[in-house]
N, C-alpha and C positions, 0 to 999 in steps of 0.2 A: 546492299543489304547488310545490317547488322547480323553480327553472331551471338546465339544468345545462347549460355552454359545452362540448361534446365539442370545441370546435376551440382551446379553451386550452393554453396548453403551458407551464409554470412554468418553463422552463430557457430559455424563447427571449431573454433578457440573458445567458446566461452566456458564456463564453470560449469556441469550441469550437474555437480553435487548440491548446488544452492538449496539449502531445504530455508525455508521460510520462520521466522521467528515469530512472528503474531499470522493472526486469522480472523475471518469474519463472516461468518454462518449466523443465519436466521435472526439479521438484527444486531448483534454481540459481535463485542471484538475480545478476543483475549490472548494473552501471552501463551506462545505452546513452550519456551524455552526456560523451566523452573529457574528464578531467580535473576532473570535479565532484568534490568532497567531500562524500562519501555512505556511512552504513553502516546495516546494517538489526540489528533482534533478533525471535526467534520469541517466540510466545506460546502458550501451552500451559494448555489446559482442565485444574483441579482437578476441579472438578464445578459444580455450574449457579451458584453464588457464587463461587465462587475461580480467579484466576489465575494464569499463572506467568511471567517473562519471562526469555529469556535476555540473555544480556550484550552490547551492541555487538558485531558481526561488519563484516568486510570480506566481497565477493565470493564466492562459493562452493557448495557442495550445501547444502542448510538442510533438518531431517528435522520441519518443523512445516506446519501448515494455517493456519496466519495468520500474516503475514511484516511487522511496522511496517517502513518504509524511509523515514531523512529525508536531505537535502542539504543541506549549509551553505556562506554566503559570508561568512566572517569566522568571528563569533559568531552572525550571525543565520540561524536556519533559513528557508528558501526553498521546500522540498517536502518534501513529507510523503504517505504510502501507504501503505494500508495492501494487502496481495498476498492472495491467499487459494488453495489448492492444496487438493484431496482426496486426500490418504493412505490408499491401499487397506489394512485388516485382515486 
């Protein structure tokens, strides 16, 4: 019989001050972080192999179910997210 630890927690090193630089409520993606360097693009299901992406966006209403969003200081990127939204049919 395996032993199994119910009181293990794989995340208990992680960061959990991470607060989040962008958001995406009711459609809209926007920066919460005054003056970061941030843009997102949707990503759009072909079918269960293919995908599609759009182009770099600024701020705004975005009409897709998965939103990439990164921020940069320089050239180097710093955050990265991916958003996820349900689009009624």
């Amino acid at each position: 019989m395996k032993y199994v630890d119910y009181d293990y927690d794989p995340t208990k090193n992680c960061d959990r001050s991470f607060k989040p630089f962008t958001e995406l409520v009711n459609g809209e993606w926007r920066i919460l972080e005054e003056g970061k360097d941030c843009s997102a693009r949707c990503f759009y299901t072909i079918d269960d192999m293919h995908v599609n992406h759009s182009k770099w966006m600024q701020p705004g209403p975005v009409d897709c179910e998965f939103l990439e969003a990164v921020c940069w200081e320089g050239e180097k990127e710093i955050y990265g997210y991916i958003h996820t939204q349900i689009i009624p049919k």
